[in-house]
C-alpha positions as CSV (number, residue, x, y, z in Angstrom):
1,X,42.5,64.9,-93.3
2,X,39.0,64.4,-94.1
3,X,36.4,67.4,-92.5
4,X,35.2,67.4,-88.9
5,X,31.4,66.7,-90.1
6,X,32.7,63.8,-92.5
7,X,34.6,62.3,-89.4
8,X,31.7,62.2,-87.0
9,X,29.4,60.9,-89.4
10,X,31.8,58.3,-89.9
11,X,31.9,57.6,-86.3
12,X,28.5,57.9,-85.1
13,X,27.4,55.2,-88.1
14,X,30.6,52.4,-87.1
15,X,29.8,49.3,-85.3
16,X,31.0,49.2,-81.9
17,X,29.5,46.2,-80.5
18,X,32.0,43.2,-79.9
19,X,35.9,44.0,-78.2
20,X,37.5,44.8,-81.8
21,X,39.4,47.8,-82.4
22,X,40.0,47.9,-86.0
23,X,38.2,50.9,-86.8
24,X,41.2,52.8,-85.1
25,X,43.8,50.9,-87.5
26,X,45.9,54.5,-88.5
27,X,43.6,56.7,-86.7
28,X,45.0,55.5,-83.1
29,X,47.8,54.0,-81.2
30,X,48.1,52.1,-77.3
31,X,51.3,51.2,-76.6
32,X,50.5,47.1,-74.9
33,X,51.6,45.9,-71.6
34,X,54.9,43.8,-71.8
35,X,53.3,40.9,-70.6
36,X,51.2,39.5,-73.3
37,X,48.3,38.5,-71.9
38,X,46.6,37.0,-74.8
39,X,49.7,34.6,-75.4
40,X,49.7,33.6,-71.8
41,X,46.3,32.9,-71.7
42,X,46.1,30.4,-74.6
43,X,48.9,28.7,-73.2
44,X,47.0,28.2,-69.8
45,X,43.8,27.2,-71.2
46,X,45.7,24.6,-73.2
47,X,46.5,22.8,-70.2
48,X,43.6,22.4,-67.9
49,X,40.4,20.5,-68.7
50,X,38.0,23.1,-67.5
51,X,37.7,26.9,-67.7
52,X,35.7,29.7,-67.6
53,X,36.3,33.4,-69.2
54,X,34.3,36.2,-66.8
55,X,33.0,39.5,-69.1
56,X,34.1,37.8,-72.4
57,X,33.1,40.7,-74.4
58,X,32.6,39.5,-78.2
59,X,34.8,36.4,-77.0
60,X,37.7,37.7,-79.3
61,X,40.2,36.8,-76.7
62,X,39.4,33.4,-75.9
63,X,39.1,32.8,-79.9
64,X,42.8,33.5,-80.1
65,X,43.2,30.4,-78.2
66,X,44.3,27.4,-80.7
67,X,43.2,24.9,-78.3
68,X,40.4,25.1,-75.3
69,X,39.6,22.7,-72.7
70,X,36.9,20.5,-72.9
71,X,34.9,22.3,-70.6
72,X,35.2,26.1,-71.7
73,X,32.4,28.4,-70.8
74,X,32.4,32.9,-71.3
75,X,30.0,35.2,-69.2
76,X,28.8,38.3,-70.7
77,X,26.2,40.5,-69.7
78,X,25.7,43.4,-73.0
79,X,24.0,41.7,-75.1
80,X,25.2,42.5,-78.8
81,X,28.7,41.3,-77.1
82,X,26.5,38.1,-75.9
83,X,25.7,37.8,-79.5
84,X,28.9,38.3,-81.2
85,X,30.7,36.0,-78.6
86,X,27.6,33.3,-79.5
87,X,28.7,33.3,-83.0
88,X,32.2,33.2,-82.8
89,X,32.9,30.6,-79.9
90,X,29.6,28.1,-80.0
91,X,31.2,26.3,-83.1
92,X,34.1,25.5,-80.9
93,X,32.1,23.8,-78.4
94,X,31.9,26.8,-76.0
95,X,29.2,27.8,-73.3
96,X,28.0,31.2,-73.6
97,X,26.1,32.3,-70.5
98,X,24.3,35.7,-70.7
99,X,24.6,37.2,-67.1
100,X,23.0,40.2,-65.2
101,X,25.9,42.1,-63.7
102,X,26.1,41.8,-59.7
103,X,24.6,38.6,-59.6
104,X,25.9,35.2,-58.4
105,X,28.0,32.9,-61.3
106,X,25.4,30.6,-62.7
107,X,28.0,27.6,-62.0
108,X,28.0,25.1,-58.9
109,X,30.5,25.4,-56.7
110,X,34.5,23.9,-57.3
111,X,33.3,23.5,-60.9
112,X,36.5,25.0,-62.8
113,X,40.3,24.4,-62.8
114,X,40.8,28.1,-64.3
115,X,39.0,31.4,-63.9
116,X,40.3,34.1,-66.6
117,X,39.0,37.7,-67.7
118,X,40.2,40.4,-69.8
119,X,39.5,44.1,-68.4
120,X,36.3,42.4,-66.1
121,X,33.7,45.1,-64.7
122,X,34.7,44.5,-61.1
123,X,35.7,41.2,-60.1
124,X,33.8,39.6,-57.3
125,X,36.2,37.6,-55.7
126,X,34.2,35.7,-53.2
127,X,32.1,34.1,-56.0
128,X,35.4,33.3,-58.2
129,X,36.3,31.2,-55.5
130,X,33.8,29.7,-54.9
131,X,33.4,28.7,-58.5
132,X,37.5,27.6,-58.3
133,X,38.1,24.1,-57.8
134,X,40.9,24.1,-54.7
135,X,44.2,24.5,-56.3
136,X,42.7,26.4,-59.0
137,X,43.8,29.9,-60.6
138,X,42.3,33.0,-61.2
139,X,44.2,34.4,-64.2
140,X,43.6,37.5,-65.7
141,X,44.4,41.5,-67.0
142,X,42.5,44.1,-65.5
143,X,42.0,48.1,-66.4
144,X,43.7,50.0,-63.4
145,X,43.0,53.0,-61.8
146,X,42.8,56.0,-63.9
147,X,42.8,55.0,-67.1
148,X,42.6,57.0,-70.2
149,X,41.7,60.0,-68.1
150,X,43.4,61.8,-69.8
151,X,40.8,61.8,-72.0
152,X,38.0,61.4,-70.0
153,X,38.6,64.6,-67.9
154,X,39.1,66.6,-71.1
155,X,35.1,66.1,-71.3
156,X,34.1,65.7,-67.3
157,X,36.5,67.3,-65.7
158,X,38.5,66.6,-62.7
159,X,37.7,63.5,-61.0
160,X,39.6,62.9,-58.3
161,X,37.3,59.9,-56.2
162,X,37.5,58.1,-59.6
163,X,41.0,58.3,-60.0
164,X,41.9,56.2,-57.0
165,X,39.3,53.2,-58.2
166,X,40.8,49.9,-59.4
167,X,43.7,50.5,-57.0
168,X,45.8,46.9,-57.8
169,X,47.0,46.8,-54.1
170,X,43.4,47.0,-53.1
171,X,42.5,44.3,-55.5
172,X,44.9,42.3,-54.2
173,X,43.7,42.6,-50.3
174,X,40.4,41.8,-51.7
175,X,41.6,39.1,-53.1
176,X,43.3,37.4,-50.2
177,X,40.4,38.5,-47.6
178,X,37.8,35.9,-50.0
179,X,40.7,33.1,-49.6
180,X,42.8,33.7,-52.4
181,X,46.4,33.4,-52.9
182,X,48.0,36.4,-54.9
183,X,51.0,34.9,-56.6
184,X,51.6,37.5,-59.8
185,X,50.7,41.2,-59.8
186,X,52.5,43.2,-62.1
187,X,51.6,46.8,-63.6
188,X,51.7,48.8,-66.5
189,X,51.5,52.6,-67.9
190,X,50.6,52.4,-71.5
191,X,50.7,54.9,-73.9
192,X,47.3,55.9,-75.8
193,X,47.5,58.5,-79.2
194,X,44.4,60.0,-81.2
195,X,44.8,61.0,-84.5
196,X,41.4,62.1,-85.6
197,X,38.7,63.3,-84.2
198,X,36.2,60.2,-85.4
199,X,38.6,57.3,-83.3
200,X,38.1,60.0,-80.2
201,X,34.6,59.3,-80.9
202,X,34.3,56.1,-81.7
203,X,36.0,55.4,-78.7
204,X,33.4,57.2,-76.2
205,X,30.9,55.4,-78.3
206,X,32.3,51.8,-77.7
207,X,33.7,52.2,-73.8
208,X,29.9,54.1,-73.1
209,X,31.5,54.4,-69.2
210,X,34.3,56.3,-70.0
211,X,32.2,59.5,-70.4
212,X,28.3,58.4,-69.5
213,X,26.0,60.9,-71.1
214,X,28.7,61.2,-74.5
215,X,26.9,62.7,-77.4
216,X,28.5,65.1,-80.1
217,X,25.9,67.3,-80.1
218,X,26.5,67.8,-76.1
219,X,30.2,67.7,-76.2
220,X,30.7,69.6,-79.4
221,X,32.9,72.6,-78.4
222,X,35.5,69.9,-76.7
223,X,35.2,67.6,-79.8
224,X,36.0,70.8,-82.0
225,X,39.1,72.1,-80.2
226,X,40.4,68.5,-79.9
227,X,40.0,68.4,-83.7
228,X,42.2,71.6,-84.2
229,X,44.6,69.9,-82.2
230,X,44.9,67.3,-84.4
231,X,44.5,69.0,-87.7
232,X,47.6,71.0,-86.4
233,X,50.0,67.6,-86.4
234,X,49.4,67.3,-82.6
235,X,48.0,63.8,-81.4
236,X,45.7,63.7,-78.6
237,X,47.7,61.8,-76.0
238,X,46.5,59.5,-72.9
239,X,47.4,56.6,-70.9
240,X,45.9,53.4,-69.8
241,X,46.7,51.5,-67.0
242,X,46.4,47.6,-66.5
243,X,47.5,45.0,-64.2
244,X,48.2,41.6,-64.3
245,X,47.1,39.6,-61.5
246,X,47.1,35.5,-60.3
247,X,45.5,34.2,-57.7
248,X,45.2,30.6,-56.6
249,X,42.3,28.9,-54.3
């Protein structure tokens, strides 16, 4: 294995904007729900004539997709993910809406036969209604509640208030109180492995929320005894949690 200074370098320099992952190729391993979200989705947007795809990231996921409605619009509000999702879904005819986060949909009301997102900020359920024509679904795969925090608490510590955010049943009484109709919810425990300290680092790098004020310099006694850990043949091992949910207006 390469030296700890060599890996961070490494690390610190990497892209992270966009929702790829391939800087972890042999440096990390999550275990995927059993669901196959990604599948599922292309199906579903390969059978309705409008759709739109909530915190799109780089728009990866909705790229995937061999065939889109002829109405297919993505929301994203960080904007080198704005920019990567620009380039890689406007040549398929796609609407990429830059978006401030907390703020009303920029769509008129009953506009789209299917609302999707893949690990949204927070969903606002009231305005994915509203955005839903009637009979319409809300389709998606969120991050549930304590993810990877594992990890996380090896650098914050204990976080108990956190732990119980993103609660599915809570999602799912949110849900029904702004009209919806939950009809799948289904859950997941997913194993996560680090193998080197520079995909522990990348990683705090790309998902910036995990551990807010993440800097090497800063964290540099965790990031060290991690690394011995993982020099010594033992992985760094977490979980992360997801849900599956449908709703229908």
């Amino acid at each position: 294995m390469r030296g700890f200074e060599e890996l961070t370098a490494e690390a610190i320099q990497a892209d992270v904007a966009g929702w790829g992952f391939g800087f972890l190729d042999g440096r990390a391993t999550e275990e995927r729900p059993p669901w196959g979200y990604a599948a599922r989705l292309a199906e579903r947007l390969g059978r309705v004539s409008s759709a739109l795809d909530l915190d799109t990231g780089g728009g990866e996921v909705v790229a995937e997709a061999p065939a889109l409605p002829a109405r297919m619009a993505v929301t994203e509000s960080w904007p080198p993910n704005l920019e990567r999702a620009a380039q890689r879904l406007q040549p398929r005819g796609v609407e990429v809406v830059g978006v401030a986060a907390g703020d009303p949909l920029p769509f008129a009301d009953e506009t789209f036969e299917l609302v999707t997102a893949r690990h949204p900020v927070e969903p606002d359920w009231h305005e994915i209604r509203r955005v839903l024509r009637p009979g319409g679904s809300y389709f998606a795969q969120h991050v549930g509640p304590a993810s990877a925090f594992e990890l996380i608490e090896r650098f914050l510590g204990p976080l108990p208030v956190q732990r119980r955010r993103r609660d599915p049943q809570q999602e799912t009484r949110a849900a029904r109180a702004a009209g919806l109709e939950v009809v799948e919810l289904r859950t997941a425990r997913c194993r996560m492995e680090f193998f080197d300290i520079g995909a522990v680092i990348w990683v705090l790098r790309k998902c910036v929320w995990w551990v807010p004020d993440f800097s090497v310099e800063r964290y540099r006694p965790v990031l060290v005894e991690l690394d011995a850990q993982m020099r010594a043949g033992t992985p760094f091992v977490a979980h992360s949690t997801r849900h599956l949910i449908e709703a229908r207006r």
